[in-house]
N, CA, C and O atoms as a Tripos MOL2 file, in Angstrom:
@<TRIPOS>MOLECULE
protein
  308   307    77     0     0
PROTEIN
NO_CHARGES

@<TRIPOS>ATOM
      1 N           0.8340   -1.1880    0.0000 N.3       1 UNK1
      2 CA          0.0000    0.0000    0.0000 C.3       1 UNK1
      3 C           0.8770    1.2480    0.0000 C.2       1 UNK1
      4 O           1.7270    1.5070   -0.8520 O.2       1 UNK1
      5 N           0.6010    1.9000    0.9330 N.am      2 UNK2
      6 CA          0.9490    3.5080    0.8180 C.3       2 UNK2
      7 C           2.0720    3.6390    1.9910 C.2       2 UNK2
      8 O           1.9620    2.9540    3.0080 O.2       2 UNK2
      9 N           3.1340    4.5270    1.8140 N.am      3 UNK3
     10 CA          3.4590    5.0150    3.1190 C.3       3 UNK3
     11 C           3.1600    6.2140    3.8250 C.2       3 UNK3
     12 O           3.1770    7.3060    3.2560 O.2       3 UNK3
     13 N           2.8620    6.0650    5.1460 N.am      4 UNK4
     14 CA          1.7020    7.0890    5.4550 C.3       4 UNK4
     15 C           2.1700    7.7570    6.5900 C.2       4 UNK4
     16 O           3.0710    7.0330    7.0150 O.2       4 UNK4
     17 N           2.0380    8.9700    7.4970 N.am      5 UNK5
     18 CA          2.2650    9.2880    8.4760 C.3       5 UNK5
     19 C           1.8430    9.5720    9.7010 C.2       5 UNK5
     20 O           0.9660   10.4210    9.8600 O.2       5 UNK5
     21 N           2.3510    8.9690   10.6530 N.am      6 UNK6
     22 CA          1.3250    8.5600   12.1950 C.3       6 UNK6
     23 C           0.9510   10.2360   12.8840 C.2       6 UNK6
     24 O           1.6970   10.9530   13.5500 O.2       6 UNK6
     25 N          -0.5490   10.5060   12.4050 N.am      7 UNK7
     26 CA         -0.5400   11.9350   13.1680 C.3       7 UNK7
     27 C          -0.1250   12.0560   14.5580 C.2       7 UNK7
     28 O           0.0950   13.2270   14.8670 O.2       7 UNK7
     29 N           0.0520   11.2040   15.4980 N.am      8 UNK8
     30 CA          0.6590   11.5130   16.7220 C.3       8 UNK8
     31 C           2.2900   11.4420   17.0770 C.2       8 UNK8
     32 O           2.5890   11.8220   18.2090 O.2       8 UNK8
     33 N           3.3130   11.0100   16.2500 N.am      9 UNK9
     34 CA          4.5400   11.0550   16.7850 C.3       9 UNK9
     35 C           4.9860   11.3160   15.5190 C.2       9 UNK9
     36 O           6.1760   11.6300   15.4970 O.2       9 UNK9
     37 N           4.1090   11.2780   13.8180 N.am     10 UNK10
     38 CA          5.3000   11.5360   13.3760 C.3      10 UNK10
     39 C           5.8970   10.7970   12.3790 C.2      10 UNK10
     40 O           6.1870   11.2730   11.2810 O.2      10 UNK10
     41 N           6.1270    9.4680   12.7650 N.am     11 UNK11
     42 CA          6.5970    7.9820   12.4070 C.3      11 UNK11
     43 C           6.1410    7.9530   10.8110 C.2      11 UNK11
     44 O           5.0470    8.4350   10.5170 O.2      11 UNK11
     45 N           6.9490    7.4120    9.8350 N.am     12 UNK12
     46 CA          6.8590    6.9200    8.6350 C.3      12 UNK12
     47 C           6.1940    5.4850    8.5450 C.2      12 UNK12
     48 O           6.9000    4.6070    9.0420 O.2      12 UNK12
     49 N           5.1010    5.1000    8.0670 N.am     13 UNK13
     50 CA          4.5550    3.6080    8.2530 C.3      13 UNK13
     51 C           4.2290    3.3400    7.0120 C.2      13 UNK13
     52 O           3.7250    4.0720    6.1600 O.2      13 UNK13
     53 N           4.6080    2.0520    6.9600 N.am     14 UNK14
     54 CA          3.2960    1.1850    5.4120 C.3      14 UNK14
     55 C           1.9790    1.3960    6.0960 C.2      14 UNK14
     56 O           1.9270    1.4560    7.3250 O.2      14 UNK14
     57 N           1.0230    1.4970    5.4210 N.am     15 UNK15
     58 CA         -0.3410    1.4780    6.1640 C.3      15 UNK15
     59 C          -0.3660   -0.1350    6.1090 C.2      15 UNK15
     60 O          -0.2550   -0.7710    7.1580 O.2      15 UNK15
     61 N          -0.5100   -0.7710    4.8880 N.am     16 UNK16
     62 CA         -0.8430   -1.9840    5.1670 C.3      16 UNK16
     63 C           0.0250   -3.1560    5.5140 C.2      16 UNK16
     64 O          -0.1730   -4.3110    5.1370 O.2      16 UNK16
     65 N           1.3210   -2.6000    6.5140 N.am     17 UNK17
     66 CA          2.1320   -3.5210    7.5630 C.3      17 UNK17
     67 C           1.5050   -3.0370    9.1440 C.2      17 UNK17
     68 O           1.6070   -3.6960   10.1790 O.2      17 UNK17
     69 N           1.0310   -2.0840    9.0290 N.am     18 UNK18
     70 CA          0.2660   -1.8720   10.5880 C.3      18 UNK18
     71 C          -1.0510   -2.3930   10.7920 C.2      18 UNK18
     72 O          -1.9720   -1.9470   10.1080 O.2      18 UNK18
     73 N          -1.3080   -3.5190   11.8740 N.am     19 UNK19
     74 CA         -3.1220   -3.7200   12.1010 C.3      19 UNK19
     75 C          -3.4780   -2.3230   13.4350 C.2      19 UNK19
     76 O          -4.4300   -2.4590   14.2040 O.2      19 UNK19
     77 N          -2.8980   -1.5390   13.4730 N.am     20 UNK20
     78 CA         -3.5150   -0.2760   14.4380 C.3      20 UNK20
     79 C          -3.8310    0.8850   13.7660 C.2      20 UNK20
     80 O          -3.1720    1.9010   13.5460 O.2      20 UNK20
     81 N          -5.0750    0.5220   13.4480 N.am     21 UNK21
     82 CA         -6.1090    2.4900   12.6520 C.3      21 UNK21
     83 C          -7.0800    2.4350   13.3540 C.2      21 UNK21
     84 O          -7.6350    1.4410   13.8220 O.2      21 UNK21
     85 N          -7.3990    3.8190   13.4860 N.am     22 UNK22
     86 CA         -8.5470    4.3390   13.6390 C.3      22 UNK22
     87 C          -9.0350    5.4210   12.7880 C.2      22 UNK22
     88 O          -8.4090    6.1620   12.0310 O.2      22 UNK22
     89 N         -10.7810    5.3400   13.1760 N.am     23 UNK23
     90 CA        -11.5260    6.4810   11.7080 C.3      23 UNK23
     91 C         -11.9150    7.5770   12.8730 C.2      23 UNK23
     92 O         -12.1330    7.5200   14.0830 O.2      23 UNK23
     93 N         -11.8870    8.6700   11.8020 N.am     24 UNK24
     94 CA        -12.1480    9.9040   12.0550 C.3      24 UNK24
     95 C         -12.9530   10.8570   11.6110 C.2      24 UNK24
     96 O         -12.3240   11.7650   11.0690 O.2      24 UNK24
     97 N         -14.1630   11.0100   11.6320 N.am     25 UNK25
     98 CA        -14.8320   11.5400   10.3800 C.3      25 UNK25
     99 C         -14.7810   11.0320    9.2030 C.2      25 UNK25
    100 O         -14.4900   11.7270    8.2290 O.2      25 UNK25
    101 N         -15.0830    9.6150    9.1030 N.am     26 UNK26
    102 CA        -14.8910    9.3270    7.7410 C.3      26 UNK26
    103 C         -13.4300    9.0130    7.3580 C.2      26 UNK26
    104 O         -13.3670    8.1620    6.4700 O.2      26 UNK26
    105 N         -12.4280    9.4000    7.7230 N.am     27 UNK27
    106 CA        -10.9140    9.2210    7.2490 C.3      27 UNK27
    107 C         -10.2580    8.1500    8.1030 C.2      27 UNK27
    108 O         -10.3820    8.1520    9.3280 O.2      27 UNK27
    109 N          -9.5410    7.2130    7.4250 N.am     28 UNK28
    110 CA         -8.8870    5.8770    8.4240 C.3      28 UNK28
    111 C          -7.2330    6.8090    8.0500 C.2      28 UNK28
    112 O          -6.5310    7.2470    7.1390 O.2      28 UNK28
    113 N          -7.3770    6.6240    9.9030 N.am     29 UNK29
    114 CA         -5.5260    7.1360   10.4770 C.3      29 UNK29
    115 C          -4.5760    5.7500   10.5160 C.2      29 UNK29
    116 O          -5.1460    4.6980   10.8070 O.2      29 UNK29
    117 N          -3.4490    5.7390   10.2910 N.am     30 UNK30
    118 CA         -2.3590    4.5010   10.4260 C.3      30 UNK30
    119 C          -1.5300    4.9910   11.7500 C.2      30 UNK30
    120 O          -1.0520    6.1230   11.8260 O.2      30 UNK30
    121 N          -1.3750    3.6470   13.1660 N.am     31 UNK31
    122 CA         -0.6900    3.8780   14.3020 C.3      31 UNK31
    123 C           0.6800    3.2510   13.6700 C.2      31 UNK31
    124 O           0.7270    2.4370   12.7480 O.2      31 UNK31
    125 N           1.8320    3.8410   14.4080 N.am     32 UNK32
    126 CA          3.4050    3.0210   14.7670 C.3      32 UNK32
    127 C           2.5350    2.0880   15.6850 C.2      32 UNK32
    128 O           2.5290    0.8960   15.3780 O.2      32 UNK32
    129 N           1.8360    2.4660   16.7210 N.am     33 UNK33
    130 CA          1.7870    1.5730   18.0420 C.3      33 UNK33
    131 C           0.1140    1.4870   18.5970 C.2      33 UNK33
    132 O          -0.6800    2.2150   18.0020 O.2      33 UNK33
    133 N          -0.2810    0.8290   19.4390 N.am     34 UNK34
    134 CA         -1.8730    1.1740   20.2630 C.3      34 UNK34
    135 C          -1.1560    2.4960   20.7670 C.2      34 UNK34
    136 O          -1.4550    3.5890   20.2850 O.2      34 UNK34
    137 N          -0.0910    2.3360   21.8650 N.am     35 UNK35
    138 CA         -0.2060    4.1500   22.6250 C.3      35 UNK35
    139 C          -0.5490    4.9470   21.5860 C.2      35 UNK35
    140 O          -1.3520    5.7500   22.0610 O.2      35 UNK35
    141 N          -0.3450    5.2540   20.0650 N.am     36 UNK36
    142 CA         -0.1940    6.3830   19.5450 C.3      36 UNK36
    143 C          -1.9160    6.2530   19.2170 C.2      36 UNK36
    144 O          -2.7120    7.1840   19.3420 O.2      36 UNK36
    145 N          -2.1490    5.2830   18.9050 N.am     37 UNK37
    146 CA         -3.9050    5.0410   18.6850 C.3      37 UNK37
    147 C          -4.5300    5.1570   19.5570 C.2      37 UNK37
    148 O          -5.6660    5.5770   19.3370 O.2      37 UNK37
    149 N          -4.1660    4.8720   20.9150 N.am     38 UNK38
    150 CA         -4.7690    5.7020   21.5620 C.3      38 UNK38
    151 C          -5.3450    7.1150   22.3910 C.2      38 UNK38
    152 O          -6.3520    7.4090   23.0360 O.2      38 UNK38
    153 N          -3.6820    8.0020   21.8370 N.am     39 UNK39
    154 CA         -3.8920    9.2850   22.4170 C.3      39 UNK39
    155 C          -4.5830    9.6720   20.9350 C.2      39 UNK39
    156 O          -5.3560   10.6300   20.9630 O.2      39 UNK39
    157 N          -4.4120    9.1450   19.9090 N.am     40 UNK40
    158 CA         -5.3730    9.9440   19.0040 C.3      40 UNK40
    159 C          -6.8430    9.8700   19.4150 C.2      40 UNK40
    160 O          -7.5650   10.8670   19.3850 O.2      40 UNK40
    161 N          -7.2900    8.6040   19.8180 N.am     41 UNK41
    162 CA         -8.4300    8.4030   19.8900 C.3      41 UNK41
    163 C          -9.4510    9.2170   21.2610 C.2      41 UNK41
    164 O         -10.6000    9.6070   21.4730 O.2      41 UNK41
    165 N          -8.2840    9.1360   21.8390 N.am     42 UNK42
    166 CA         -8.5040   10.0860   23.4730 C.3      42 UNK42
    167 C          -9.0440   11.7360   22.6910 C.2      42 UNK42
    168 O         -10.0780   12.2110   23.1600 O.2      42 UNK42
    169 N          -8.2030   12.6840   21.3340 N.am     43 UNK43
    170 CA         -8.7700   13.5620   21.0140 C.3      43 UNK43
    171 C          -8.2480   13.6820   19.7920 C.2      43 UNK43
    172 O          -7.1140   14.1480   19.6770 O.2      43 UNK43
    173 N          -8.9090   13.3240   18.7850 N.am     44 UNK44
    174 CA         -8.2770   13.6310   17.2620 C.3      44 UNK44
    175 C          -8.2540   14.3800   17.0470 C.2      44 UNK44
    176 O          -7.1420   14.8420   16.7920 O.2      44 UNK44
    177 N          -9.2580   15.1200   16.9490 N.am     45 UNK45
    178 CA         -9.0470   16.7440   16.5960 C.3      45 UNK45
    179 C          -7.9420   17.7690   17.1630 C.2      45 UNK45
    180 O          -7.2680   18.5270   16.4650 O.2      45 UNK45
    181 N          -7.8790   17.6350   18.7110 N.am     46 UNK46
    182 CA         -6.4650   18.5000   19.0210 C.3      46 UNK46
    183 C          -5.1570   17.9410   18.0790 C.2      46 UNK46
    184 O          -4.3310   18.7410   17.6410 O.2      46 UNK46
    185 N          -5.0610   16.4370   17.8100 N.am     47 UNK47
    186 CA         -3.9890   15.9440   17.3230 C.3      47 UNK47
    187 C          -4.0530   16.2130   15.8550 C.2      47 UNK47
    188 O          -2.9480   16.6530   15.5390 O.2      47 UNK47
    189 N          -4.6830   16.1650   15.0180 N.am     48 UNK48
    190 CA         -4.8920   16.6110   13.5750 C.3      48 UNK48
    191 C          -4.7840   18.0870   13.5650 C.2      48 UNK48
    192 O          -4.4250   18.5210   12.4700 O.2      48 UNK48
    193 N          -4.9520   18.8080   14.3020 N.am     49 UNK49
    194 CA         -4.7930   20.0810   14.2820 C.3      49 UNK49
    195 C          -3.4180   20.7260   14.7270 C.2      49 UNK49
    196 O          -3.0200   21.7650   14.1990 O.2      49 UNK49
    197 N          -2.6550   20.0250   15.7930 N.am     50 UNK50
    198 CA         -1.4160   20.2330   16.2420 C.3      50 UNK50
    199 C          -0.5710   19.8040   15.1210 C.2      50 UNK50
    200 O           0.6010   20.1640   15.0100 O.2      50 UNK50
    201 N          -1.2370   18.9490   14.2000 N.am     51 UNK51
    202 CA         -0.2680   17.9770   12.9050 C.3      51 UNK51
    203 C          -0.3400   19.2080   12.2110 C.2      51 UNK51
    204 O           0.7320   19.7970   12.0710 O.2      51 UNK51
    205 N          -1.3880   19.7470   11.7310 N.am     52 UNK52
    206 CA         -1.4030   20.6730   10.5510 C.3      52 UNK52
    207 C          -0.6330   22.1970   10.4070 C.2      52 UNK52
    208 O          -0.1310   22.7120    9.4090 O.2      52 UNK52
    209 N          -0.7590   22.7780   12.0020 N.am     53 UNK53
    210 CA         -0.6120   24.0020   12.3930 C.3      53 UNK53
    211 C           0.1870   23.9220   13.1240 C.2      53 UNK53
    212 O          -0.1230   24.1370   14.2950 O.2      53 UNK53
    213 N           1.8420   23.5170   12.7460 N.am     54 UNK54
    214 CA          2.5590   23.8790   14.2640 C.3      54 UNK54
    215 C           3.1520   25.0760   14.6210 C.2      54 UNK54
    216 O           3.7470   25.8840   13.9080 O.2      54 UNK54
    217 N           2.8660   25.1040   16.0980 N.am     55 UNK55
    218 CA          2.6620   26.7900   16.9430 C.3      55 UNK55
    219 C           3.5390   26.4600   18.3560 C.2      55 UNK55
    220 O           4.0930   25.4810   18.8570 O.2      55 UNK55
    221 N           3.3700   27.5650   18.6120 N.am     56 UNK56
    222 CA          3.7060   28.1980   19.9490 C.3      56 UNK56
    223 C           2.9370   28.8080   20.5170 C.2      56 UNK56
    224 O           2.2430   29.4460   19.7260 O.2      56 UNK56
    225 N           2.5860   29.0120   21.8660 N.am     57 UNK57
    226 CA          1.8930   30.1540   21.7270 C.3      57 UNK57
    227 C           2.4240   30.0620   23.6950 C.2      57 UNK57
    228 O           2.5670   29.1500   24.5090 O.2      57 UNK57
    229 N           2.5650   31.5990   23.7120 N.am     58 UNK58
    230 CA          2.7450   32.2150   24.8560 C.3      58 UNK58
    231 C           1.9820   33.5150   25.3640 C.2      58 UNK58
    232 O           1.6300   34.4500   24.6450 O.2      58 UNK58
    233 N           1.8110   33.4130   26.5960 N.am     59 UNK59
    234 CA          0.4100   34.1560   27.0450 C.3      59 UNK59
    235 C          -1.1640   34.2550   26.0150 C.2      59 UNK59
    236 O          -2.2060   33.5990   26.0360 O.2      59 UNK59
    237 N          -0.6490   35.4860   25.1220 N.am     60 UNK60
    238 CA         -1.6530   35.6470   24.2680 C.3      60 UNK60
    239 C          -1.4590   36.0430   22.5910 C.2      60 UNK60
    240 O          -2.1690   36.5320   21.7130 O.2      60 UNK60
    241 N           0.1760   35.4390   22.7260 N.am     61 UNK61
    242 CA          0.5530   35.2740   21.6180 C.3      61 UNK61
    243 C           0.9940   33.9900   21.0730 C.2      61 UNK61
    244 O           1.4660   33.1360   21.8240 O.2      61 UNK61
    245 N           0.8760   33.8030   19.8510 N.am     62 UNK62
    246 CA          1.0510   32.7440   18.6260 C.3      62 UNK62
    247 C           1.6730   33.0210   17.7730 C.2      62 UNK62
    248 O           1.4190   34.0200   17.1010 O.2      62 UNK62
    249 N           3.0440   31.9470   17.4430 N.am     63 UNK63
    250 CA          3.6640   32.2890   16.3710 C.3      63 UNK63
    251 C           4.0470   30.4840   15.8160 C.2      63 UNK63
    252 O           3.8770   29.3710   16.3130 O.2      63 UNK63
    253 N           4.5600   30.9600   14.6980 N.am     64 UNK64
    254 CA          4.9400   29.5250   13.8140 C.3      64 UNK64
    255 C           6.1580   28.4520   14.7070 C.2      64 UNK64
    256 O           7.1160   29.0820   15.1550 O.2      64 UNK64
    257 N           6.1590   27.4070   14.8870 N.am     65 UNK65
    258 CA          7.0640   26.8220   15.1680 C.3      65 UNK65
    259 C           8.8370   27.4020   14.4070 C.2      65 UNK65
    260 O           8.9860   28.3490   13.6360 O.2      65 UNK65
    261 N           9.4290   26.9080   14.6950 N.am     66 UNK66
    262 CA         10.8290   26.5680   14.0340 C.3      66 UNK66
    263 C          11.1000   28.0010   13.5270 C.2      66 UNK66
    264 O          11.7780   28.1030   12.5050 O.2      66 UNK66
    265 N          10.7180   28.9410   14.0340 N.am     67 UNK67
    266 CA         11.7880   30.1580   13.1550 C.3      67 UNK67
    267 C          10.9290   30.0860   11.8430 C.2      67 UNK67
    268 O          11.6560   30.5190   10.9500 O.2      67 UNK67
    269 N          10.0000   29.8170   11.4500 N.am     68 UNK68
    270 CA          9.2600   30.3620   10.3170 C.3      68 UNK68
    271 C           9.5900   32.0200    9.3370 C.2      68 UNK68
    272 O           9.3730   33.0570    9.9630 O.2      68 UNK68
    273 N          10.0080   32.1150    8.1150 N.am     69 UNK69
    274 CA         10.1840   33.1930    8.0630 C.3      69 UNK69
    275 C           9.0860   34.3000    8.0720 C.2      69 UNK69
    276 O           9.2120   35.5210    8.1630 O.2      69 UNK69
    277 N           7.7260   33.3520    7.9250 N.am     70 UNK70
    278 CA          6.6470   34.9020    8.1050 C.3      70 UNK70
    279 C           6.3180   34.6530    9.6060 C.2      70 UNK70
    280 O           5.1560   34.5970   10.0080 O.2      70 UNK70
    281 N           7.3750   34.5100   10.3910 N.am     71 UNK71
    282 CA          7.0000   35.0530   11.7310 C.3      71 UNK71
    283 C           7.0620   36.1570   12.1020 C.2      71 UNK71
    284 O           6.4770   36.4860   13.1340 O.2      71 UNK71
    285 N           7.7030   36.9400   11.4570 N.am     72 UNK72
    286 CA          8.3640   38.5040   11.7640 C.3      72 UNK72
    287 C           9.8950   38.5140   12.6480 C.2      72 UNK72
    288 O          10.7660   39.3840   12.6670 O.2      72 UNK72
    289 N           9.8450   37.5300   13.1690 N.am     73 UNK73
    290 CA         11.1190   37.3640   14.0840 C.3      73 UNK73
    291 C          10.6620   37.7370   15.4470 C.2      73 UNK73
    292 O          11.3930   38.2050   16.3200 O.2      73 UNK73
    293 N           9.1780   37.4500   15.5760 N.am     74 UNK74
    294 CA          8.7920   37.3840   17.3800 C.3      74 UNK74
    295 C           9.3430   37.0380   18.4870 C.2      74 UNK74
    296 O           9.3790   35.8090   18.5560 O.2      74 UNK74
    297 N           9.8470   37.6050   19.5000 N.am     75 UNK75
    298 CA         10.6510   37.7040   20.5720 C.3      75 UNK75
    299 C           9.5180   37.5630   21.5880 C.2      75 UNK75
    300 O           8.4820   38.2230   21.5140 O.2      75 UNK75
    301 N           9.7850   36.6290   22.5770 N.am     76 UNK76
    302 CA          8.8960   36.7880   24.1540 C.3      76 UNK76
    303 C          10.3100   37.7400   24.8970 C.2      76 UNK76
    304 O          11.4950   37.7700   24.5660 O.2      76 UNK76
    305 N           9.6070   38.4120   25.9470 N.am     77 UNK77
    306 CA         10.7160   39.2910   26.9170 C.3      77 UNK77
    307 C           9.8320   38.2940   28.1130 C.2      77 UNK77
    308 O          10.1120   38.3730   29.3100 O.2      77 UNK77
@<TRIPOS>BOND
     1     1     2 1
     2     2     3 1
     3     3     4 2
     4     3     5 am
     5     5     6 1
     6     6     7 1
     7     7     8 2
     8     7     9 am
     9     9    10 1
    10    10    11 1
    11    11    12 2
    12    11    13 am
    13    13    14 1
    14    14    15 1
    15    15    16 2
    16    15    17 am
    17    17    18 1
    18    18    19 1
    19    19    20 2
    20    19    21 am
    21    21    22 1
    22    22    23 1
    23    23    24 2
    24    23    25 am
    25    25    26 1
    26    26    27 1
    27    27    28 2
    28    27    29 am
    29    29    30 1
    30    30    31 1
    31    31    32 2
    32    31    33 am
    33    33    34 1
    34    34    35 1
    35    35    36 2
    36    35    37 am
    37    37    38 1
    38    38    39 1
    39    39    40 2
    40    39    41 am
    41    41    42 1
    42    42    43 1
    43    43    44 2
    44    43    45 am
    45    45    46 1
    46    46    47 1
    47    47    48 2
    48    47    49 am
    49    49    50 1
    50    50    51 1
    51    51    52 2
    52    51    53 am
    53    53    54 1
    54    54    55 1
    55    55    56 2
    56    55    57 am
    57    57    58 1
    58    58    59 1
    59    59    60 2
    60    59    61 am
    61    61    62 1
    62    62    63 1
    63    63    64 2
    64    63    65 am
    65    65    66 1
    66    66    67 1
    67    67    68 2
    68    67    69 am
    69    69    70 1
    70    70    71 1
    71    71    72 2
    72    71    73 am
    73    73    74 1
    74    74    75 1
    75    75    76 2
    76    75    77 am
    77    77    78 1
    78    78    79 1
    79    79    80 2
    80    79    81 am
    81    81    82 1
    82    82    83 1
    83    83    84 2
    84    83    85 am
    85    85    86 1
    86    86    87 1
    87    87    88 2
    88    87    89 am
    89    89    90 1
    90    90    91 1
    91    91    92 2
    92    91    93 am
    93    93    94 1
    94    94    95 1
    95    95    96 2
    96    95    97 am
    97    97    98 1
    98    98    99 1
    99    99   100 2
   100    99   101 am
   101   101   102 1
   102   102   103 1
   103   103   104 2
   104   103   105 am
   105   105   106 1
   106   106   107 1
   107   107   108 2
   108   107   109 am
   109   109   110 1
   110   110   111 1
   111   111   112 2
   112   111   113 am
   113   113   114 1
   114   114   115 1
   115   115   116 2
   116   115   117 am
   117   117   118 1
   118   118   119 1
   119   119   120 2
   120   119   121 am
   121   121   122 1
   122   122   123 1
   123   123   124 2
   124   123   125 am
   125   125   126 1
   126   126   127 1
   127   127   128 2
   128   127   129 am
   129   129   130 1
   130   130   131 1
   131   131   132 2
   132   131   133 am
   133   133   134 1
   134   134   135 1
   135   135   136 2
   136   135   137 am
   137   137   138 1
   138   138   139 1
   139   139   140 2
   140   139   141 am
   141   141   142 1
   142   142   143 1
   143   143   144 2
   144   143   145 am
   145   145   146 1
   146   146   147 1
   147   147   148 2
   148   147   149 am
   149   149   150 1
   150   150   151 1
   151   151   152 2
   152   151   153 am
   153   153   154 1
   154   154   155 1
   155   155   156 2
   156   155   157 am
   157   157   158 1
   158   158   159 1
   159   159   160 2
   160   159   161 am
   161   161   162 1
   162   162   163 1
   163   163   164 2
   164   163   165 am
   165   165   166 1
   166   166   167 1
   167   167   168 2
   168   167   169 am
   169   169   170 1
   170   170   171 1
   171   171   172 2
   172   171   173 am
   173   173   174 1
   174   174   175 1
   175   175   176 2
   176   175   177 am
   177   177   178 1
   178   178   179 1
   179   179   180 2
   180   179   181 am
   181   181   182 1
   182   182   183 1
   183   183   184 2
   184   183   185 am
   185   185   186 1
   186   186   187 1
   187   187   188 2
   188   187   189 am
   189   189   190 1
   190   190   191 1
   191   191   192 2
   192   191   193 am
   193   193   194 1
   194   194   195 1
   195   195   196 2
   196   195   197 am
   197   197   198 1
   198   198   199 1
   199   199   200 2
   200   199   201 am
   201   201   202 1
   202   202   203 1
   203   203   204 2
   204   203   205 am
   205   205   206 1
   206   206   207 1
   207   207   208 2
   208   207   209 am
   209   209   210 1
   210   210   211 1
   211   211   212 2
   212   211   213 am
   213   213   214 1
   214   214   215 1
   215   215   216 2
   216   215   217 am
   217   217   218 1
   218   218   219 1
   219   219   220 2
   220   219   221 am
   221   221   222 1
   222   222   223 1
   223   223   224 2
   224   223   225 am
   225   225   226 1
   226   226   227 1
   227   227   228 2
   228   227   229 am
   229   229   230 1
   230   230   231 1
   231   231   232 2
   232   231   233 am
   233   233   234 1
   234   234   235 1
   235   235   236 2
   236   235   237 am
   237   237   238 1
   238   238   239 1
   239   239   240 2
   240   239   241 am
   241   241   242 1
   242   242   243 1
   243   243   244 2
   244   243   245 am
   245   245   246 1
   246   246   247 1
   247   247   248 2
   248   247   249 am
   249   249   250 1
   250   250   251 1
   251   251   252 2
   252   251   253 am
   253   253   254 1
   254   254   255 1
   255   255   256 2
   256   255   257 am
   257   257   258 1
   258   258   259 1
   259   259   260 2
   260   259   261 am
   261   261   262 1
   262   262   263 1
   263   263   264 2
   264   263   265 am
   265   265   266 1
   266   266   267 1
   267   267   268 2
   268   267   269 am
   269   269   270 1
   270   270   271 1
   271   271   272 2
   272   271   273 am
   273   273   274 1
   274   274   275 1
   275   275   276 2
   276   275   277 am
   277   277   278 1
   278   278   279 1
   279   279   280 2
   280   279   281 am
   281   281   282 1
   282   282   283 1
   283   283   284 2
   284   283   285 am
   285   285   286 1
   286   286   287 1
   287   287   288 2
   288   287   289 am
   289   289   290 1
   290   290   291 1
   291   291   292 2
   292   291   293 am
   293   293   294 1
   294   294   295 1
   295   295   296 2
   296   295   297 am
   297   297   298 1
   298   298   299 1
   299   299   300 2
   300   299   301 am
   301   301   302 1
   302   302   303 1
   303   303   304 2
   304   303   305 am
   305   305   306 1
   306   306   307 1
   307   307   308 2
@<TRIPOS>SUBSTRUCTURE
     1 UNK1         2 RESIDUE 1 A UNK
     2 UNK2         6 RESIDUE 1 A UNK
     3 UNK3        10 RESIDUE 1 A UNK
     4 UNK4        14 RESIDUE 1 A UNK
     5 UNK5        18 RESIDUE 1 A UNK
     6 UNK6        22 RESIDUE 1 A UNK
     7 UNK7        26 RESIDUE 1 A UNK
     8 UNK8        30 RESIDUE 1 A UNK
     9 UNK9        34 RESIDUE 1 A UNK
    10 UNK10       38 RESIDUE 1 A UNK
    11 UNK11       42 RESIDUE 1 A UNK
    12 UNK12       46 RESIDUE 1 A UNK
    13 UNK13       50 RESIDUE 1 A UNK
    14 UNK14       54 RESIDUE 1 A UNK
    15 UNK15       58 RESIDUE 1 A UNK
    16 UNK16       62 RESIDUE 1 A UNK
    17 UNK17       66 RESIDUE 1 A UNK
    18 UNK18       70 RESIDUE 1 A UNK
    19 UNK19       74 RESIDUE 1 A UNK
    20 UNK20       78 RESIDUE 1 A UNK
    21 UNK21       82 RESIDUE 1 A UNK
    22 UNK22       86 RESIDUE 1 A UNK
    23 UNK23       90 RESIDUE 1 A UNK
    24 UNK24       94 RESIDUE 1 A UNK
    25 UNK25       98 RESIDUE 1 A UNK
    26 UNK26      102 RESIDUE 1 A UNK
    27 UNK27      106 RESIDUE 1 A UNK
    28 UNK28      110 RESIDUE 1 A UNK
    29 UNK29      114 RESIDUE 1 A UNK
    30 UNK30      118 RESIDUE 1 A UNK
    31 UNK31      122 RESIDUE 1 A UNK
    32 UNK32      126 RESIDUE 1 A UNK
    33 UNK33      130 RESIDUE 1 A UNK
    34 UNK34      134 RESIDUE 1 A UNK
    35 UNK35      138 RESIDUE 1 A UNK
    36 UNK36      142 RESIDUE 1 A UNK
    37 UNK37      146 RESIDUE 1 A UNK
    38 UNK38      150 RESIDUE 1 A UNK
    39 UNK39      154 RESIDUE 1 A UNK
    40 UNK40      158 RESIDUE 1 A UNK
    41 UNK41      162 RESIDUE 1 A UNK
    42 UNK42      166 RESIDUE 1 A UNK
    43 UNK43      170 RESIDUE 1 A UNK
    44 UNK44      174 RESIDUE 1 A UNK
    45 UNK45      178 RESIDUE 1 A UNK
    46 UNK46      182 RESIDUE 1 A UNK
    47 UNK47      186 RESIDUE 1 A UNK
    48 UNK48      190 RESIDUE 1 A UNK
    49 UNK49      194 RESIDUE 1 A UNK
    50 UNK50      198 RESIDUE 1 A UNK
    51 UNK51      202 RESIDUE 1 A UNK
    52 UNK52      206 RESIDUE 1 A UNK
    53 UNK53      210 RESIDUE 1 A UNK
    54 UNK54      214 RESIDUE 1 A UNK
    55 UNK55      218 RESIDUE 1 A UNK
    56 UNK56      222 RESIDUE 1 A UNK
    57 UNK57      226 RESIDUE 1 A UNK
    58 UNK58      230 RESIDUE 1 A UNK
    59 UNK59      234 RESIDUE 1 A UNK
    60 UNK60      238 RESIDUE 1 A UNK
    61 UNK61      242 RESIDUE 1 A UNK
    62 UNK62      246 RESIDUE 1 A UNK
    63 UNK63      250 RESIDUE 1 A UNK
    64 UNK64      254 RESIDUE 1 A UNK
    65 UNK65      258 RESIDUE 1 A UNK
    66 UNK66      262 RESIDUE 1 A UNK
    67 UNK67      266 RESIDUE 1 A UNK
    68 UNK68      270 RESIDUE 1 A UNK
    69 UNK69      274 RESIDUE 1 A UNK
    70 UNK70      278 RESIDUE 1 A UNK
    71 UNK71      282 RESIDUE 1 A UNK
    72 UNK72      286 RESIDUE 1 A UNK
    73 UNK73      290 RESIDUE 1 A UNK
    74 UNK74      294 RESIDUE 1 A UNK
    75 UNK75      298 RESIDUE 1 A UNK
    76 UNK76      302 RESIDUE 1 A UNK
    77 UNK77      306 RESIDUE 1 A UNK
């Protein structure tokens, strides 16, 4: 099949060498492991969303992970 990526850690997988998925709205996810199937399953949505959008965010600010260049170059004091 496909090689696919485990929304919770990350991990590079065959989908069809793993028996650990779960569905999500309609969409089947591929685990490395049960732990990772199961913190997805505990809240997919925070985890599909932390996959898509990675952030920071301090007090009441948000900026891009990793030094992004349209961060502006945001500094916390």
């Amino acid at each position: 099949m496909a090689r696919v990526i485990d929304p919770v850690c990350g991990t590079e997988i065959e989908s069809d060498k793993t028996a650990v998925q779960s569905k999500f709205e309609g969409q089947t996810y591929f685990f490395c492991s049960t732990t990772c199937a199961r913190e997805f399953d505990n809240n997919p949505r925070e985890i599909l969303e932390r996959r898509e959008a990675p952030h920071t965010t301090k007090g009441k600010f948000t900026a891009p992970k990793f030094g992004s260049a349209a961060s502006g170059g945001l500094e916390f004091e």
